[in-house]
N, C-alpha and C positions, 0 to 999 in steps of 0.2 A: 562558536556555534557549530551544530552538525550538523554535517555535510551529507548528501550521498553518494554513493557511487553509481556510474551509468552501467548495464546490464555486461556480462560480458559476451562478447563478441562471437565465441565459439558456441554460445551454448543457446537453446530453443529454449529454456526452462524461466523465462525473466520478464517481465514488464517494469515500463517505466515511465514516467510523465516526464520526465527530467530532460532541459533542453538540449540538443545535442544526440540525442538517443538514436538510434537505427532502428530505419522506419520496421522492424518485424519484432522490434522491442517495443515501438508507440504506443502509448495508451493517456487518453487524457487526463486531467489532474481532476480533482475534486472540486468546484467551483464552490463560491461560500459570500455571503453578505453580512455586513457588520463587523464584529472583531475576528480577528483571524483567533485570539487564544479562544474566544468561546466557542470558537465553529469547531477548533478541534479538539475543546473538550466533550461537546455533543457527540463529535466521534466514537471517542473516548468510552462515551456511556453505553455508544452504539455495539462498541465492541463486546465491551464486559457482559456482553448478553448474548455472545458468541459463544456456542460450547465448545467451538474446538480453537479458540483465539486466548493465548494467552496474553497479556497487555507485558510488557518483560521491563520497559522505561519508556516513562512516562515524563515528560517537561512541560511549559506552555506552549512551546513551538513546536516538536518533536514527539511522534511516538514511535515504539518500534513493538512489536507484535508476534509472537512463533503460529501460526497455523499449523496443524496437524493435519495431515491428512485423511480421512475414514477409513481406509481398508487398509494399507499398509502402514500408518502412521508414520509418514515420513514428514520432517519437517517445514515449513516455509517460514521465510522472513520476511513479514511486509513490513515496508517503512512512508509515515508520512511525514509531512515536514509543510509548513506557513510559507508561503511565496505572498508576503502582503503586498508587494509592489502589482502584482496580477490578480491578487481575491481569491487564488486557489489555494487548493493543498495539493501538493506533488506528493507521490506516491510512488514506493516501487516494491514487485514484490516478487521472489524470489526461490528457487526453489535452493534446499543446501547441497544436495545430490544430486546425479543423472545429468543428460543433457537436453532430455526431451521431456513433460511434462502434459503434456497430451491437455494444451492450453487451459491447463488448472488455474493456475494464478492469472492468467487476464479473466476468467471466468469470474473469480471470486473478487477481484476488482472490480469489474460489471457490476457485481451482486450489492458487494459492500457500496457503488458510486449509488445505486439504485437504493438503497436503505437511507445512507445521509439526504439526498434530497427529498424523500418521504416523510423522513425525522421532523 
């Protein structure tokens, strides 16, 4: 099964639900009701309606996702992943350059957590 990795240490550009995280990487998980593979295929659909989300692998328990950025097109990598022992989806998401990110990725985490419980 995939794993994820916890954000790295030096850098501002990362969120992460993932236990263990440092609190300026914390961000909460997805919470979800009933099966965990259909909550994150809801995701799933939630995404593909993304215009700047590309879905990249896709499993029952796992996705991984490229964000683009709008103006400079720089990439991100968000990852979710089934924690069914807690009913969430952990999430982390990532920037692939820089060290600062001018909290893009916790923003679009927000965004995206605030879409699936609307879903």
């Amino acid at each position: 099964m995939k794993k994820m990795d916890l954000c790295p240490k030096n850098r501002r550009n990362c969120v992460s639900s993932l236990d263990g995280e440092a609190k300026k990487h914390a961000t909460d998980p997805l919470p979800y009701t009933g099966s965990g593979e259909k909550a994150l295929q809801k995701l799933h659909d939630l995404l593909r309606e993304t215009n700047d989300c590309e879905v990249v692998r896709s499993e029952s328990y796992y996705l991984h996702c490229v964000f683009k950025t709008i103006i400079l097109r720089f990439k991100d990598d968000v990852e979710f992943i089934i924690n069914e022992t807690n009913e969430v989806i952990d999430v982390r998401s990532a920037s692939r350059i820089g060290h600062y990110d001018f909290e893009t990725n916790r923003k679009r985490i927000e965004e995206i957590r605030q879409q699936f419980s609307e879903a």
